[in-house]
C-alpha positions in Angstrom: 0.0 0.0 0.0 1.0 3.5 -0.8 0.6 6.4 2.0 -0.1 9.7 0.2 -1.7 12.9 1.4 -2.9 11.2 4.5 -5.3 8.8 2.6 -4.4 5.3 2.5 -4.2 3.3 -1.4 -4.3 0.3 -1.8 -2.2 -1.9 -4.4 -3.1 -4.0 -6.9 -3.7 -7.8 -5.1 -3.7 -6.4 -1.7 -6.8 -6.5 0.9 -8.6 -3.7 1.6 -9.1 -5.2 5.4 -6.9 -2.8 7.2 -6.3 -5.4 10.3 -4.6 -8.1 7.4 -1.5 -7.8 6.4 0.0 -8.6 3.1 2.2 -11.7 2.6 4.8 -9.1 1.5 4.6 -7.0 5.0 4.4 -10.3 7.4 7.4 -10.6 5.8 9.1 -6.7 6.1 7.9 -7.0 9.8 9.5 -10.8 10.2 12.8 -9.0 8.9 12.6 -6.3 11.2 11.3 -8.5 14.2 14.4 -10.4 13.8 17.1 -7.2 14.1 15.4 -6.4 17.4 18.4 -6.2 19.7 18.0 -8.6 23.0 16.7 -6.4 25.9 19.7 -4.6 27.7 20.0 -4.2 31.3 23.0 -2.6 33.2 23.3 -2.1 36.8 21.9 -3.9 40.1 18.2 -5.3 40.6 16.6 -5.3 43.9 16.6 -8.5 45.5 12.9 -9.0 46.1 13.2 -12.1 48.3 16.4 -11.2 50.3 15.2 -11.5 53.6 12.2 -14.3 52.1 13.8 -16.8 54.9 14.6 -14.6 57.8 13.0 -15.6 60.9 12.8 -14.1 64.4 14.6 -15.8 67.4 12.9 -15.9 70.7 15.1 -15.3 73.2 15.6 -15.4 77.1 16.5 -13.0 79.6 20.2 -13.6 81.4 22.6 -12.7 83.7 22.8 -12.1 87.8 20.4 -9.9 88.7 17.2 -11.0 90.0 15.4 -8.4 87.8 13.7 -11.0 85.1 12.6 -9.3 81.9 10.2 -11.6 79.5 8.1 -10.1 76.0 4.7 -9.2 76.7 1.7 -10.9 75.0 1.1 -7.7 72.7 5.1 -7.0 72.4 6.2 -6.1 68.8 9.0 -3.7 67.9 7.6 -0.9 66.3 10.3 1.6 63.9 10.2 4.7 62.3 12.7 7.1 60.6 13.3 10.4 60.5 11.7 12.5 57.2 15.0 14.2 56.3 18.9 13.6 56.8 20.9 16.3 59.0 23.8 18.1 57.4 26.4 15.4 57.7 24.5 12.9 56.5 23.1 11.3 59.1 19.3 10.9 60.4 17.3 9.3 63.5 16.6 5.5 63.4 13.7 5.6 66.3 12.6 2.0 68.0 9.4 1.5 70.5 9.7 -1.7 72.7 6.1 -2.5 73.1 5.8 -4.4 76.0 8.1 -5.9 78.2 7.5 -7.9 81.7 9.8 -7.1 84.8 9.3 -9.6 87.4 11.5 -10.7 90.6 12.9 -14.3 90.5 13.2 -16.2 93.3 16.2 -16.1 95.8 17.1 -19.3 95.9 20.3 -19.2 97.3 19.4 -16.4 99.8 22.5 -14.3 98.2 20.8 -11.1 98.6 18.5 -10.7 101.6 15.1 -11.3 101.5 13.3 -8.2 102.7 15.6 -6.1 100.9 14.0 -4.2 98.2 15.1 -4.6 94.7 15.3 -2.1 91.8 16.5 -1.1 88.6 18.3 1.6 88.4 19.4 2.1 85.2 18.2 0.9 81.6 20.5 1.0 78.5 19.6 -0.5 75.3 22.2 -1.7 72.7 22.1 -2.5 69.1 24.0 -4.9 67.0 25.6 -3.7 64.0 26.8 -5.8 60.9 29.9 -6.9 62.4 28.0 -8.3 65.2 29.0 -5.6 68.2 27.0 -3.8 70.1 26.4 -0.4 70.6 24.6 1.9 72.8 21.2 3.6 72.1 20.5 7.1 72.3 17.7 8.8 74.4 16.2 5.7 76.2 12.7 6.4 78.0 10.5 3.9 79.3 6.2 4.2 80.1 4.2 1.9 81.7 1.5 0.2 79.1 -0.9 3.1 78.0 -4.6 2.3 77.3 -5.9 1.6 74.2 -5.5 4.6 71.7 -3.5 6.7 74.6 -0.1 8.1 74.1 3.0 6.7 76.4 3.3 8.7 79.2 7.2 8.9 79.1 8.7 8.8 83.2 11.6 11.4 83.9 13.6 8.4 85.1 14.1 4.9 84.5 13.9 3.3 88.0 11.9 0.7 88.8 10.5 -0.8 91.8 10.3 -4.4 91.5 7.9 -6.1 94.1 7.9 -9.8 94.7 5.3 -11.8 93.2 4.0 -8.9 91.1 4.9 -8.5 87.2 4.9 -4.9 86.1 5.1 -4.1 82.1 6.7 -1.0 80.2 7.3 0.2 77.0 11.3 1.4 75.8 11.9 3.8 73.0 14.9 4.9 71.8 17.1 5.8 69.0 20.0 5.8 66.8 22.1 7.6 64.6 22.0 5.9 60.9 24.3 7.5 57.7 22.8 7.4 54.7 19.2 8.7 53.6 15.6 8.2 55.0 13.0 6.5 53.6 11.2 8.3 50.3 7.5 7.7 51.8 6.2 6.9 54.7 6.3 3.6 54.3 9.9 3.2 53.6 10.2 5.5 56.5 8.5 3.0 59.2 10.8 0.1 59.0 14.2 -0.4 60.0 16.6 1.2 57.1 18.3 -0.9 54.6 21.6 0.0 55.9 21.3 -2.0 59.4 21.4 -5.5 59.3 18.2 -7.9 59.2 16.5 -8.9 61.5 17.5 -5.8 63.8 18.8 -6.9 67.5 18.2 -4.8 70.8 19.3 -5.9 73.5 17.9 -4.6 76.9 20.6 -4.1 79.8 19.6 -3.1 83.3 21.6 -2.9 86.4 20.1 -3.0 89.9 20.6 -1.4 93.1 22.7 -4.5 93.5 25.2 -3.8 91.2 24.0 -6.9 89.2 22.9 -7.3 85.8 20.4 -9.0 83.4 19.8 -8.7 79.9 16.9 -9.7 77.0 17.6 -9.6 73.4 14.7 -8.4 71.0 14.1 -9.4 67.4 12.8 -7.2 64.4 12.1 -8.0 61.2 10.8 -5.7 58.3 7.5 -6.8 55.8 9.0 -7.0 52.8 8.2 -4.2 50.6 6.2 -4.9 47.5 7.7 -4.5 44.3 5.4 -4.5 40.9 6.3 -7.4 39.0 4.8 -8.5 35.6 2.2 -10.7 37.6 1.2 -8.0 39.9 1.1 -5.5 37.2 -1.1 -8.1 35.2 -3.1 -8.7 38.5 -3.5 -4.7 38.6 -4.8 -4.1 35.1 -6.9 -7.2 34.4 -9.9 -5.4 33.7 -8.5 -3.7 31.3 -5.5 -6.0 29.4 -6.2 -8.4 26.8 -2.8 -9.4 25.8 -0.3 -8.1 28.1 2.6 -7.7 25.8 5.7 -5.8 28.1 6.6 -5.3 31.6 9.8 -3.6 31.7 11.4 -1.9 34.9 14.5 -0.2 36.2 15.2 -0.4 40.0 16.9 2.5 42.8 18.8 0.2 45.0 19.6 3.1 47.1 15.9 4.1 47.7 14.3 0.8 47.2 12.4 1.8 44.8 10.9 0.5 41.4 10.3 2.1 38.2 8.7 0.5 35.1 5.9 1.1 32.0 3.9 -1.9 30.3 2.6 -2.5 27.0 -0.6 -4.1 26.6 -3.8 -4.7 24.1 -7.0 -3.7 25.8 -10.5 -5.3 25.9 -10.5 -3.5 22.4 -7.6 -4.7 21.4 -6.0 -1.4 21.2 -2.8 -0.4 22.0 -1.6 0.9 25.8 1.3 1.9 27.3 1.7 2.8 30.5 3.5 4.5 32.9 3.6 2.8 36.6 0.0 2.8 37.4 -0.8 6.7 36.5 -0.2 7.9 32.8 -1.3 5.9 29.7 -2.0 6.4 26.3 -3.9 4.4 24.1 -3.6 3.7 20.1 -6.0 1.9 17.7 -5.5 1.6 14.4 -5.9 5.1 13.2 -4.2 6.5 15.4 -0.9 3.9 14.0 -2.4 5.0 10.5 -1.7 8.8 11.1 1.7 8.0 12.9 3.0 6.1 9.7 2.1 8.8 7.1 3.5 11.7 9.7 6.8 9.4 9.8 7.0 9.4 6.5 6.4 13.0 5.1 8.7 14.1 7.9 11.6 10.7 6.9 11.7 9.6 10.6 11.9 6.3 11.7 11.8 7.6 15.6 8.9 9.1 17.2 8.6 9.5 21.2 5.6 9.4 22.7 6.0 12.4 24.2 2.7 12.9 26.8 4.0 10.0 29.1 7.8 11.0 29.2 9.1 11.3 32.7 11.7 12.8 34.4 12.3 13.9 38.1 15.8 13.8 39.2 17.7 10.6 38.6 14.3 9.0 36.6 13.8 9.1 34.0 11.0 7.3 31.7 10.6 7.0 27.5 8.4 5.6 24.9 9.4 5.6 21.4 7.9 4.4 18.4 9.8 2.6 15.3 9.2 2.8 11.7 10.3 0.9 9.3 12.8 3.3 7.1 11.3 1.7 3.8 7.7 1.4 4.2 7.7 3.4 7.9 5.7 0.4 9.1 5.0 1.1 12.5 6.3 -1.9 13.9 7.7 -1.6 17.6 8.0 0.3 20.7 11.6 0.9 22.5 10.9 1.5 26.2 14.0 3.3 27.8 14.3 3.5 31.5 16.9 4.2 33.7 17.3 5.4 38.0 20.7 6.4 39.9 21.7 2.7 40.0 20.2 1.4 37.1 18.6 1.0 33.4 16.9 -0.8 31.0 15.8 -0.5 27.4 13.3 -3.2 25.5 11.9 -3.1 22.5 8.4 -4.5 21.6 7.0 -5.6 18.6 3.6 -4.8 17.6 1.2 -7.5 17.1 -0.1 -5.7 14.1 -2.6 -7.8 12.8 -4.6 -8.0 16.2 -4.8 -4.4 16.5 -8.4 -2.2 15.6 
């Protein structure tokens, strides 16, 4: 077929049925289908099941003191970072402690007299860092167990009377000093950051008006973040995809974060792509019609889809059509798309013939 003035002609022996192609073009777009270069990818992919077989330890308290510390029945370890980094580069890694159990354990060897009162006197919390030492918390507080939907009521000190045959529960917040960047959202922002080992350990230290100590080591793990895959983004959109052609993504391993466009037919078996789970546009077969005769009164065989570009910062997202430089066939989409640490470019071909 000829492309003249905007107008479609058809040749001599060819089918007016504009979703057909000729025996001549199955075999232009065969040719071109097979000079597709294999998808490139350079730089790391997030690991999306690195922490799949982590598992919490349960552990028990130890040492001298008679000052027993156990979980409470509602305990969890609850994080949250700062929004922003300081001026050197560091930010606030905060922990609450939800409930732990102070009890007095038996005097069995009568080592400490009976009717003497025992207390805790001071509370420290320590952290273990990748190399498996320990080091101090900042800003430790402790509350007794607020009601449900109250705020902590933080105490000025951290003493505690222990009573025999009476269990008492508080909660422990602290935090620590973390280099590197927050979170992006919030939820980045409430889990323990990427750049502190998995699961997190505290460990709870208190010494008593004794002198003695006891400690209890607590366990945090992260939910693992969800990254779109081409499953989930098929999950997402199937009301709306037919055929889903692409998925193609870049990943920020410094943010934990995902970028990626698909290309799909619809229910009308029309042409999508789209950008993350915002932006689309959509092409049937005039549309591809009017793209081939503008590519070829302007002799381009590149045209980018220019209303879903994006760029913000590192990020940056493309579309671009291909023509054939012959016949400017419209034949396949490049998707390009690249973050600090990473990028991708794909190209798709076009299953013309399904297409209205």
């Amino acid at each position: 077929m000829c492309i003249e003035k905007g107008e479609i002609n058809y040749l001599s022996g060819e089918t007016n049925n504009d979703q057909i192609l000729t025996d001549q073009q199955r075999e232009c777009l065969k040719e071109l289908a097979s000079k597709i270069p294999l998808p490139k990818r350079s730089g790391p992919e997030i690991d999306i099941d690195k922490y799949a077989n982590k598992k919490i330890t349960k552990h028990e308290c130890e040492g001298d003191s008679l000052v027993r510390m156990a979980y409470g029945s509602t305990n969890t370890v609850t994080v949250y970072q700062d929004s922003y980094s300081s001026d050197n580069g560091t930010f606030r890694q905060h922990f609450v402690i939800t409930h732990i159990n102070f009890s007095k354990k038996s005097n069995e060897n009568h080592s400490i007299p009976i009717d003497k009162p025992l207390s805790v006197v001071n509370i420290t919390v320590l952290y273990q860092t990748d190399d498996e030492s320990w080091c101090e918390c900042e800003d430790i507080a402790i509350a007794p167990i607020a009601l449900r939907n109250e705020e902590p009521r933080w105490l000025a000190d951290s003493i505690i009377n222990i009573e025999p045959d009476k269990l008492i529960s508080f909660v422990i917040k602290g935090w620590i000093y973390v280099k590197g960047e927050p979170g992006k959202d919030n939820t980045r922002r409430t889990r323990i950051h990427k750049n502190l080992p998995q699961p997190f350990k505290l460990q709870i230290v208190i010494k008593d008006n004794f002198n003695k100590q006891s400690s209890l080591i607590i366990e945090q793990l992260n939910k693992p973040l969800e990254f779109d895959t081409f499953a989930s983004f098929l999950k997402y959109n199937q009301s709306a995809i037919n055929d889903l052609l692409a998925f193609v993504y870049a990943d920020d391993c410094e943010s934990d974060e995902r970028i990626f466009m698909g290309i799909y037919l619809n229910k009308e078996d029309q042409i999508v792509i789209k950008s993350d789970h915002s932006y689309s546009i959509t092409l049937e077969r005039k549309n591809i019609r009017t793209m081939e005769f503008n590519a070829k009164q302007n002799n381009t065989t590149e045209v980018s889809f220019d209303s879903i570009y994006y760029q913000y910062g590192t990020r940056e997202k493309k579309a671009i059509g291909l023509f054939d430089s012959e016949t400017f066939m419209f034949y396949a989409i490049r998707l390009e798309i690249s973050t600090k640490t990473s990028k991708t470019e794909e190209t798709i071909v076009l299953p013309l013939e399904k297409i209205k």
